[in-house]
DRENDRENMI-812062 format. One record per residue: x, y, z of N, C-alpha, C in turn. Coordinates in steps of 0.1 Angstrom, whole numbers, padded with zeros to 4 digits, always signed. Atoms other than C-alpha are relative to their C-alpha. Example, Ala and Ser with C-alpha at 12.3 -4.5 7.8 and 13.67 -1.06 7.14 Angstrom:
BEGIN
+0009-0012+0000+0123-0045+0078+0009+0012+0000 -0009-0011+0000+0137-0011+0071-0008+0011+0008 
% end
This chain:
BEGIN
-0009-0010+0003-0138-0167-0067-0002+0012+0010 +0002-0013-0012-0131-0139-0042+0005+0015-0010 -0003-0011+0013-0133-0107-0067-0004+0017+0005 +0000-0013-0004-0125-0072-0063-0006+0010-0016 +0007-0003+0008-0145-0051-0084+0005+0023+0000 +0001-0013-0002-0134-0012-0089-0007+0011-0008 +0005-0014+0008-0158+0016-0098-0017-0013-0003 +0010+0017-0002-0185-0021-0090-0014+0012+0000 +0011-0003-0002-0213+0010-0083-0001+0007-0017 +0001-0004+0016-0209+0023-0123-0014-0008-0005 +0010+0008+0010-0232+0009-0152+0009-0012-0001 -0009+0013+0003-0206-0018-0162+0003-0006+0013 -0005+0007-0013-0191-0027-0126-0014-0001+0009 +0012+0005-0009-0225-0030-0109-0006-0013-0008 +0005+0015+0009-0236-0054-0139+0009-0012+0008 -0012+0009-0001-0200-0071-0131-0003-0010+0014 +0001+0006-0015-0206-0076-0093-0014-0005+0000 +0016+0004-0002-0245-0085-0097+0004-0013-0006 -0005+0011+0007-0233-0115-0120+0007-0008+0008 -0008+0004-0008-0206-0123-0097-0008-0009+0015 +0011+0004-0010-0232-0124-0071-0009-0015-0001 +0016+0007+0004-0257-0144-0088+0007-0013-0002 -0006+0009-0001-0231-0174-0091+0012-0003+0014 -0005+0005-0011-0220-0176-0058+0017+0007+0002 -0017-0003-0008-0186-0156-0056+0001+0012+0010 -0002-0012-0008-0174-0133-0030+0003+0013-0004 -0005-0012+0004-0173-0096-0038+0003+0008+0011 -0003-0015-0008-0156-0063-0028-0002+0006-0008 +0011-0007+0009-0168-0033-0042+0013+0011+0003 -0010-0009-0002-0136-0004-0045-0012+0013-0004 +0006-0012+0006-0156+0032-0048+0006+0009+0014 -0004-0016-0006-0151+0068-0034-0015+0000+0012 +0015+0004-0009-0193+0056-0022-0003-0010+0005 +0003+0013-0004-0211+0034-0005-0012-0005-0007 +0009+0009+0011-0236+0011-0024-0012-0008+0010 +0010+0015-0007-0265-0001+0000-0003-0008-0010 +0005+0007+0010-0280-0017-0030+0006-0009-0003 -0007+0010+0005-0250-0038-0039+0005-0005+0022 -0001-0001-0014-0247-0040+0002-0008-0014+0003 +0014+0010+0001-0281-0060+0002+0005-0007-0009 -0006+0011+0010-0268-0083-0024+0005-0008+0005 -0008+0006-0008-0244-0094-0002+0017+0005-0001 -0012-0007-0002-0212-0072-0015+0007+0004+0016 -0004-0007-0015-0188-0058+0008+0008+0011-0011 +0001-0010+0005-0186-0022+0001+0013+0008+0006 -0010-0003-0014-0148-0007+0013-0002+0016-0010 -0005-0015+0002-0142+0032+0006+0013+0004-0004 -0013-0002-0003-0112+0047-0014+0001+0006-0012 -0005-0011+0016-0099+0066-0042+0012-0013-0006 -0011+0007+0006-0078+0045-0067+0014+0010-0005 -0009-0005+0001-0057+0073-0071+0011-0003+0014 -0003+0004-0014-0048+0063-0035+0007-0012+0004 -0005+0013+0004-0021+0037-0038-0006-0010+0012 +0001+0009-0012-0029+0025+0000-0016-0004-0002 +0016+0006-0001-0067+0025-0004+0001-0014-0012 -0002+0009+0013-0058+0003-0039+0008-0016+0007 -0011+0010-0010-0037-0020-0020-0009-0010+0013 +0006+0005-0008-0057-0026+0012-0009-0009-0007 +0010+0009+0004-0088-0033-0011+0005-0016-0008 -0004+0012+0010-0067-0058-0031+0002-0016+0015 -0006+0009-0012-0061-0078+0003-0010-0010+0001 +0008+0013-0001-0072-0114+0002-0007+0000-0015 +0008+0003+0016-0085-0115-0037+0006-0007-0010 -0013+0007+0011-0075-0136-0066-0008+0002-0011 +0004-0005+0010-0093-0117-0091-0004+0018+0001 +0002-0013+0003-0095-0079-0099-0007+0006-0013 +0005-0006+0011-0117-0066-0120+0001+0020+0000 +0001-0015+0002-0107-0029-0130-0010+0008-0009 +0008-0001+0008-0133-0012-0142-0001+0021+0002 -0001-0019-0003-0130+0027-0125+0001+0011-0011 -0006-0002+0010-0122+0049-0152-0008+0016+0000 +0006-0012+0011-0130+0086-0163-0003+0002-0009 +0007+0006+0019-0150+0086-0196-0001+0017-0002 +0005-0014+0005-0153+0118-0215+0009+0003-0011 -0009-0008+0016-0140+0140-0249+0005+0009+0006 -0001-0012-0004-0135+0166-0229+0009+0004+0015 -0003-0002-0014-0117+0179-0197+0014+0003+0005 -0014-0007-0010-0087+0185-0170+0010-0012-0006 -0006+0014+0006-0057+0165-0185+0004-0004+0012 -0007+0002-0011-0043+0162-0152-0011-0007+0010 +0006+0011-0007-0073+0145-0135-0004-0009-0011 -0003+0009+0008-0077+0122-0166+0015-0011+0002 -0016+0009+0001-0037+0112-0161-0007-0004+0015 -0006+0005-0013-0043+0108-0121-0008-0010+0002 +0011+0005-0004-0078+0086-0124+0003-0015-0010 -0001+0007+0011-0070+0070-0158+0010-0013+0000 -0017+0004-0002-0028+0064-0155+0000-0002+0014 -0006+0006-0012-0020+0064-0119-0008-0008+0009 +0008+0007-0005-0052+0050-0109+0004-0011-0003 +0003+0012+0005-0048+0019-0131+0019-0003+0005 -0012+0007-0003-0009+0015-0119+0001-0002+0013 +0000+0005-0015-0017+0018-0083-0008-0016+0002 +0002+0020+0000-0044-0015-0091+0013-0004-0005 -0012+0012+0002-0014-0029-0105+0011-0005+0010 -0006+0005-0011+0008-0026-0078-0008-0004+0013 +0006+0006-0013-0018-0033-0051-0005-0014-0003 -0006+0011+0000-0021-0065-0069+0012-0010-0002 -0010+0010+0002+0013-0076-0072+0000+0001+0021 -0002-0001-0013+0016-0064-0032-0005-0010+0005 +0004+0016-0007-0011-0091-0023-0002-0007-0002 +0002+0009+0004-0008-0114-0041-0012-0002-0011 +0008+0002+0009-0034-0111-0065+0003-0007-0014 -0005+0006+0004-0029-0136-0091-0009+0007-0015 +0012-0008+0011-0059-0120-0119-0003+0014-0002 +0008-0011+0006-0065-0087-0135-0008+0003-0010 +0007-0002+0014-0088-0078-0159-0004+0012+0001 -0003-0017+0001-0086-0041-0173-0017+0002-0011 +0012-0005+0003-0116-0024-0185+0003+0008-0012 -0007-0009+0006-0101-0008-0220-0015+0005-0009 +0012-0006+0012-0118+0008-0248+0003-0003-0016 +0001+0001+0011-0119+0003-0285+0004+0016-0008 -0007-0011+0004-0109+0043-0287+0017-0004+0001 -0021-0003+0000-0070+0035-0280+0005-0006-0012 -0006-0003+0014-0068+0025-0314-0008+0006-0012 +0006-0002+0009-0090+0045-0329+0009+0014-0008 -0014-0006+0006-0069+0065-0357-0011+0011-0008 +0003-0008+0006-0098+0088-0370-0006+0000-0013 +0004+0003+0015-0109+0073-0399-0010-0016+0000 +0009+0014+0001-0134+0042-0407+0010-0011+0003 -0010+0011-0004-0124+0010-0391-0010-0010-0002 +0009+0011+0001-0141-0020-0405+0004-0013+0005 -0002+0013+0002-0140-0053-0393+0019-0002+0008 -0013+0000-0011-0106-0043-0372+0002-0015+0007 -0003+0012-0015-0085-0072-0350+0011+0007+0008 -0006-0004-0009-0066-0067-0321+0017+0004-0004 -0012-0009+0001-0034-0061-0340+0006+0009-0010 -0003-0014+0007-0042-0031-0353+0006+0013+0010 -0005-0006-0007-0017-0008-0338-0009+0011+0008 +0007-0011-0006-0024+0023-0314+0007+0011-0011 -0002-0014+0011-0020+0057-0336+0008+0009+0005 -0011-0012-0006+0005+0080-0335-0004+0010+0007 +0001-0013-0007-0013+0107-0325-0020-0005+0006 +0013+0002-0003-0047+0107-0301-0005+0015+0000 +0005-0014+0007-0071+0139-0311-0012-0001+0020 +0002-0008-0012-0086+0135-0269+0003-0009+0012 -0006+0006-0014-0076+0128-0237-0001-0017+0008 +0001+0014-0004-0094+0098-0226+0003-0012-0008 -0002+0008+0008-0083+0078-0255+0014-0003+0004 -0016+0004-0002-0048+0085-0249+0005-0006+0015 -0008+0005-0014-0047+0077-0211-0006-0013+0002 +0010+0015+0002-0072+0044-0216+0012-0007-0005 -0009+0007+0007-0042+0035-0241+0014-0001+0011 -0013-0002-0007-0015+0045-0216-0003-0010+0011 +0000+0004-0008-0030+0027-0189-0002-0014-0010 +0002+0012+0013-0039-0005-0217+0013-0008+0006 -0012+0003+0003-0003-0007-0222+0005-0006+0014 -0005+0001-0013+0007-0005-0186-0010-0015+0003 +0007+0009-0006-0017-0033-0180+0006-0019-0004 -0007+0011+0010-0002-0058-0207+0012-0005+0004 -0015+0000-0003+0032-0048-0198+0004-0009+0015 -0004+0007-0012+0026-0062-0162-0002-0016+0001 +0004+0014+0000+0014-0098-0171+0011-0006-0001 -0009+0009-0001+0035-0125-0165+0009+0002+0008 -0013-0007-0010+0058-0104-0139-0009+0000+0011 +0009-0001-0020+0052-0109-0096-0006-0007-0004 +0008+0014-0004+0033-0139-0102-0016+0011-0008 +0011-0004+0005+0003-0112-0120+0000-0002-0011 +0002+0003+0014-0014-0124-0152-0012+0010-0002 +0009-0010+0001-0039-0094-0166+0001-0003-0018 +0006-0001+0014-0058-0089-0198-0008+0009-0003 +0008-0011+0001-0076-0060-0213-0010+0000-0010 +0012+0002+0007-0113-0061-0227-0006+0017-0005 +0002-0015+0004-0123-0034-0252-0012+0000-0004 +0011+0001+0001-0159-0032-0245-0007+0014-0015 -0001-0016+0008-0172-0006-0274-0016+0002+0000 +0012-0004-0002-0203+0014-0268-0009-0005+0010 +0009+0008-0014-0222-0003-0235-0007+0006+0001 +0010-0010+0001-0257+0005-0237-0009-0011+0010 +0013+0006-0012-0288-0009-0215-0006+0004+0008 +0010-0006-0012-0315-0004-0187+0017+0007+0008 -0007-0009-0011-0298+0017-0160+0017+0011-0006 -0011-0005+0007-0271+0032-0188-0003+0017+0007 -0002-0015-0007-0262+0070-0175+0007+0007-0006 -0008-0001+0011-0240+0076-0201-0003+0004-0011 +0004+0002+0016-0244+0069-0241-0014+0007-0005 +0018-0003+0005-0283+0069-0243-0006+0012+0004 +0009-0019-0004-0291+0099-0218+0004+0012-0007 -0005-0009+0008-0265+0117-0236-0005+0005-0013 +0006-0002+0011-0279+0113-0267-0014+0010-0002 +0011-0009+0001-0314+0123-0260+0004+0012+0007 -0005-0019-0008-0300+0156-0237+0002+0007-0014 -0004-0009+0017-0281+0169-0273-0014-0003-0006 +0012-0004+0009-0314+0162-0290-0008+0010+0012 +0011-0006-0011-0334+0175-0262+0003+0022-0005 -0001-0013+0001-0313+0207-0264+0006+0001-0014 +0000-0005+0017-0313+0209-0304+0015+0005-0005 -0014+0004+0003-0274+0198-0303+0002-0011-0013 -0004+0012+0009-0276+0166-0320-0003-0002-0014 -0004+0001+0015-0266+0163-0359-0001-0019-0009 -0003+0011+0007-0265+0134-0384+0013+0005-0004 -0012-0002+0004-0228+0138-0390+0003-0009-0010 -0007+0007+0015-0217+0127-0428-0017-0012-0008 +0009+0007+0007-0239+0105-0450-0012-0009+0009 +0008+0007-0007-0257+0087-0420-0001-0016-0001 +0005+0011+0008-0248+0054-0433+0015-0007+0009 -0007+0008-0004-0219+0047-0412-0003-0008+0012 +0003+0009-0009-0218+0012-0391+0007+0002+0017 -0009+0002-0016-0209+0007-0353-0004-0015+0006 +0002+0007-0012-0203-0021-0329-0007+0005+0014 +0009-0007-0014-0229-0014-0293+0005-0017+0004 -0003+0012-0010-0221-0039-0265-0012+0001+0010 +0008+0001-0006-0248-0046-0246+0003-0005+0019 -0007+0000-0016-0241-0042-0205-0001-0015+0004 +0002+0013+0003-0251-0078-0204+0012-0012-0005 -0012+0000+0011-0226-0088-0229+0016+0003+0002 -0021-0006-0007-0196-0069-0216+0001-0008+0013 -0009+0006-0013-0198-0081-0180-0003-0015-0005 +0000+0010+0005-0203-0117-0193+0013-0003-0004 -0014+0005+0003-0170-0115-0210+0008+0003+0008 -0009-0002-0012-0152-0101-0180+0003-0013+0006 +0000+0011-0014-0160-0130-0158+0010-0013-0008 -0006+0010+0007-0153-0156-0189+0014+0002-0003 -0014-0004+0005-0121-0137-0197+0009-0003+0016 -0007+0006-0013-0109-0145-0156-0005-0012+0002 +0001+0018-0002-0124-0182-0154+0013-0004-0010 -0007+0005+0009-0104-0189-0186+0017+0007+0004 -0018-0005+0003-0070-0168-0178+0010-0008+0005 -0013+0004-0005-0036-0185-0171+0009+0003-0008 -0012-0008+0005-0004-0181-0177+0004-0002-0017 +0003+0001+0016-0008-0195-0215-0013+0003-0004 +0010-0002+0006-0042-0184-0221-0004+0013+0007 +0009-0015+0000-0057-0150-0223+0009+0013+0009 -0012-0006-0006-0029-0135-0202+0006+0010-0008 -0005-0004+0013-0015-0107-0219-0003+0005-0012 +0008-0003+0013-0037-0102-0245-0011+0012+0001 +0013-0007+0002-0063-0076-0255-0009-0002-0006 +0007+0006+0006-0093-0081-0265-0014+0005-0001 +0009-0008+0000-0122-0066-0286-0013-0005+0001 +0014+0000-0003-0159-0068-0272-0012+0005-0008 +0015-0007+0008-0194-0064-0290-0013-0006+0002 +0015+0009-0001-0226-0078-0296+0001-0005-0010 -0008+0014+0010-0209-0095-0327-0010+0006-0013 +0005-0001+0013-0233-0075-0350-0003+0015-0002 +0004-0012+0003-0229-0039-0365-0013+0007-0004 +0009-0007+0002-0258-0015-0367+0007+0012-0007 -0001-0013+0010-0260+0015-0389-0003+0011+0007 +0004-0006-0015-0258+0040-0360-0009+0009+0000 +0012-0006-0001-0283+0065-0374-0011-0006-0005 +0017+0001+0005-0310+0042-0385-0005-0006+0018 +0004+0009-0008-0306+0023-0353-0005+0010+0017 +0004-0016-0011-0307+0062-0330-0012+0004-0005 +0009-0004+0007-0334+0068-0353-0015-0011+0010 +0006+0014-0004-0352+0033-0341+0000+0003+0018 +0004-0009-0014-0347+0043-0302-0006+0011+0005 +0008-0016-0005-0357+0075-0304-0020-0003-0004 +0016+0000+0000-0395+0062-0320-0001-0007+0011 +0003+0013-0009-0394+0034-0297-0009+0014+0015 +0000-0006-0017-0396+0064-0266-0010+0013-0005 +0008-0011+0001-0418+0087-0289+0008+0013+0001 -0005-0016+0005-0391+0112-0298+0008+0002-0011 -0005+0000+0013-0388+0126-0327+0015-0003-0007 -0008+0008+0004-0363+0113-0351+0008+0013-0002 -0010-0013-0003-0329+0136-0354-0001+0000-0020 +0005-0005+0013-0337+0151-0389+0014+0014-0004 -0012-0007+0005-0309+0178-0394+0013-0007-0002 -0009+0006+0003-0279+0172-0410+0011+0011-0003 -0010-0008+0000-0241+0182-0414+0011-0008-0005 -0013+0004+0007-0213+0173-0434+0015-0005+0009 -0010+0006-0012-0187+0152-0416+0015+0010-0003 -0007-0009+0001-0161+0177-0430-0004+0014+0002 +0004-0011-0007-0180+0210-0419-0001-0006+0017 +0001+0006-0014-0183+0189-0385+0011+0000+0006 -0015+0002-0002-0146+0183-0384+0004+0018+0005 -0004-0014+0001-0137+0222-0390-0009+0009+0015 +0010-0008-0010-0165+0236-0364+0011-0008+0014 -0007+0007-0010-0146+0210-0340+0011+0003+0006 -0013-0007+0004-0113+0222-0347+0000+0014+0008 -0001-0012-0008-0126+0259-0340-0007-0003+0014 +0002-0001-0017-0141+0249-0308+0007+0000+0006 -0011+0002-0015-0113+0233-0293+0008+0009+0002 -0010-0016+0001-0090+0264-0304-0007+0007+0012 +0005-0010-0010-0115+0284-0283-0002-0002+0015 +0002+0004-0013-0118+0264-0253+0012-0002+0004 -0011+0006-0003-0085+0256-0252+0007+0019+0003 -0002-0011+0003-0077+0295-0256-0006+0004+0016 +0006-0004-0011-0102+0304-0229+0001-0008+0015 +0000+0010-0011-0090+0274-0205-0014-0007+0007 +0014+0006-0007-0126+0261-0201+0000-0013-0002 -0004+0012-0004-0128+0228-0189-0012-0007-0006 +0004+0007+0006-0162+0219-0201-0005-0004-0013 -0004+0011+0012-0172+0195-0229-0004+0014-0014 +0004-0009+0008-0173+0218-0264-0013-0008-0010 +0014+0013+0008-0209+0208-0285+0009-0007-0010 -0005+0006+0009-0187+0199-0307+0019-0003-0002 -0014+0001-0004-0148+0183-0312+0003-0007-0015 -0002+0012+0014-0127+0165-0343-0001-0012+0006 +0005+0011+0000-0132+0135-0324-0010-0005-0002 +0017+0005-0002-0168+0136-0319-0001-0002-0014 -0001+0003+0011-0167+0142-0354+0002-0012-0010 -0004+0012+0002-0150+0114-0366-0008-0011+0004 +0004+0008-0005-0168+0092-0339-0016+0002-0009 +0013+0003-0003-0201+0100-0350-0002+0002-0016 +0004+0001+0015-0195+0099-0389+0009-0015-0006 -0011+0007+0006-0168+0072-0393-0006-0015+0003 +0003+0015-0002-0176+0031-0393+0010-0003+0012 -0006+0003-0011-0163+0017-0361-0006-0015+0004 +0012+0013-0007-0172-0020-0355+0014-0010-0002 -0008+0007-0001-0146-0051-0348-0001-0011-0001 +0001+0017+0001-0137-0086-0354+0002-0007+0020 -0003+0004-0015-0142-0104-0317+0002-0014+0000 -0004+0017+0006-0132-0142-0332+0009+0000+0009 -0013+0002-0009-0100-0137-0309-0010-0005+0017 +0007+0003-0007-0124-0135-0278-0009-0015-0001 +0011+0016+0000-0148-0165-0291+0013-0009+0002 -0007+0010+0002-0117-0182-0298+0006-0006+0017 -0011+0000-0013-0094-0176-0265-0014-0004+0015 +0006+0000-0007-0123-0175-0240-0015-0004+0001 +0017+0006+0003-0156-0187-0256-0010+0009+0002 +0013-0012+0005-0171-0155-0257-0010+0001-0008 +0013-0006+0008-0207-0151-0270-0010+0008+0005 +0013-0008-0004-0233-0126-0269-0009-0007+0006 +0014+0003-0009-0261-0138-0248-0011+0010-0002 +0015-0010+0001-0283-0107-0254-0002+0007-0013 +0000-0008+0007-0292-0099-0287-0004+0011+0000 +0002-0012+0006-0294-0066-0306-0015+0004+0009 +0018-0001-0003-0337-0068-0302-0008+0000+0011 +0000+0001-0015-0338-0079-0272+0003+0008+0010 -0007-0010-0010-0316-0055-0252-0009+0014-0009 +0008-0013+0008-0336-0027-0274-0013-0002+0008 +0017+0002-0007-0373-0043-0260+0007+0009+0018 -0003-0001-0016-0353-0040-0222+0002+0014+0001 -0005-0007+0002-0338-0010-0228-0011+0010+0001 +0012-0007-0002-0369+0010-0241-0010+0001+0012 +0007+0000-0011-0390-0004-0213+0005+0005+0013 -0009-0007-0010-0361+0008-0188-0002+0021+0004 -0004-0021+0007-0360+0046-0207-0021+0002+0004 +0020-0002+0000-0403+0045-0207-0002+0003+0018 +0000+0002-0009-0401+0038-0170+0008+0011+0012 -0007-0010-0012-0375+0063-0157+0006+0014-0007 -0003-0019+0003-0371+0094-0184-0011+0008+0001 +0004-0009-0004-0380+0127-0177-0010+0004-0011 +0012-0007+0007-0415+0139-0190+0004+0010-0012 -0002-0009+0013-0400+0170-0206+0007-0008-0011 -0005+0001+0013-0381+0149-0230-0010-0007-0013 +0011+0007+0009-0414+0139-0247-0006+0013-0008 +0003-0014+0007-0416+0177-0255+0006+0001-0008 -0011-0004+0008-0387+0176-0280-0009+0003-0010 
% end
């Protein structure tokens, strides 16, 4: 496979292209940087903004697989670089693979663009998107989703969108450091009873189903479809934050707050930021809210079924790797918490 990989120096797209690597296929690496690291591998590393229809285009030249993976992650921020990174980024990949021919996409979605704010147990893929999104990146993940769906089967492009939910592991930059930062700086809450479950996808796990979700695509199979990602077995998200944090020798998050006084504090923050035009993230939002008191975990039977998706890295396992990762490369003062 000759595979174009965008945003390949990330946590998820470096997994993607190391995999890629490790079975023999040719990569290109789309970033704004250059990657000695994936360089040495054997990548080829081109330079370009995907807001950039022509950089999007060139890099698509000669590939018969695209993995989109670029994306701006956050609760928080400029709506207008969200739409340009999110939305026009992800339609310039689309047009720069119908331009050369690229026959495969596979979209990098989220498990937020249908999230509606409320406990979601055991969800399948056609559980609609919600009338209304409470923050940015959910709604242009969903915008660009759509746009992804909508182009399969048209110009000879067949795409599919995988909704990896929570991606945690060694070299994560994201999820886990965030976590410990808000405890670190005596942010982080048990929001609502502590008892609600979540789906974690293990970096492992997600690029695994990428690759399987383009081996398997054609024009009757997996084409078109969306499709939700996990590690196939819910955790109870504060016993299992609770369980990382001894693992690393920091203390366990012990204050608590009512998922409806969490909601309202949310509410006045964003008034206030929104009021004052400040761009960054407020400690607190109604989504985070929501996110960090409500059940959120999915049925991925559609994935086993369509593409023979299985976890490879359990729960325990990626926790042993993970800790030994966090032991190895976090910062001293967070042992002061």
């Amino acid at each position: 496979m000759k595979a174009l990989v965008s945003g390949g120096g990330g946590f998820l797209g470096r997994m993607i292209v190391e995999l890629l690597i490790s079975r023999g296929d040719r990569v290109r690496v789309l970033g704004r940087n250059r990657y000695p690291e994936l360089e040495e591998l054997g990548a080829e590393c081109v330079q370009g903004d995907i807001r950039n229809s022509n950089d999007c285009a060139n890099a698509c030249m000669g590939m018969e697989t695209v993995f989109h993976v670029a994306a701006l992650a956050g609760i928080w921020g400029d709506r207008k670089v969200f739409q340009a990174i999110n939305v026009l980024g992800t339609r310039n990949i689309i047009e720069g693979c119908k331009r050369r021919g690229v026959p495969k996409l596979i979209y990098t979605s989220s498990p937020s663009v249908v999230f509606d704010m409320k406990d979601e147990c055991g969800i399948t893929e056609k559980t609609p998107y919600p009338k209304k999104f409470f923050n940015i990146y959910s709604q242009t993940k969903a915008e660009a989703e759509k746009m992804v769906l909508n182009s399969s089967g048209r110009d000879g492009l067949f795409a599919t969108a995988l909704r990896p939910h929570l991606i945690w592991g060694p070299r994560d930059n994201h999820l886990l450091p965030r976590l410990i930062q808000r405890h670190q700086d005596g942010k982080l809450r048990i929001v609502g009873d502590g008892k609600n479950k979540v789906d974690l996808t293990y970096v492992d796990n997600a690029a695994i189903a990428h690759l399987m979700a383009a081996d398997a695509m054609s024009a009757k199979r997996v084409s078109g479809e969306a499709y939700f990602i996990s590690d196939g077995a819910p955790v109870v998200l504060w016993d299992w934050v609770g369980t990382f944090f001894g693992r690393l020798g920091i203390p366990k998050v012990e204050k608590r707050v009512s998922a409806g006084l969490a909601y309202s504090v949310g509410s006045c923050y964003e008034l206030a930021y929104w009021i004052r035009r400040k761009r960054e993230e407020p400690p607190m939002t109604r989504f985070l809210a929501k996110a960090l008191s409500c059940s959120h975990f999915y049925d991925i039977n559609k994935s086993r079924r369509d593409f023979g998706f299985r976890p490879v890295v359990k729960n325990e396992d990626g926790l042993d790797r993970t800790v030994a990762y966090f032991k190895a490369n976090m910062p001293a003062k967070v042992n002061s918490i």
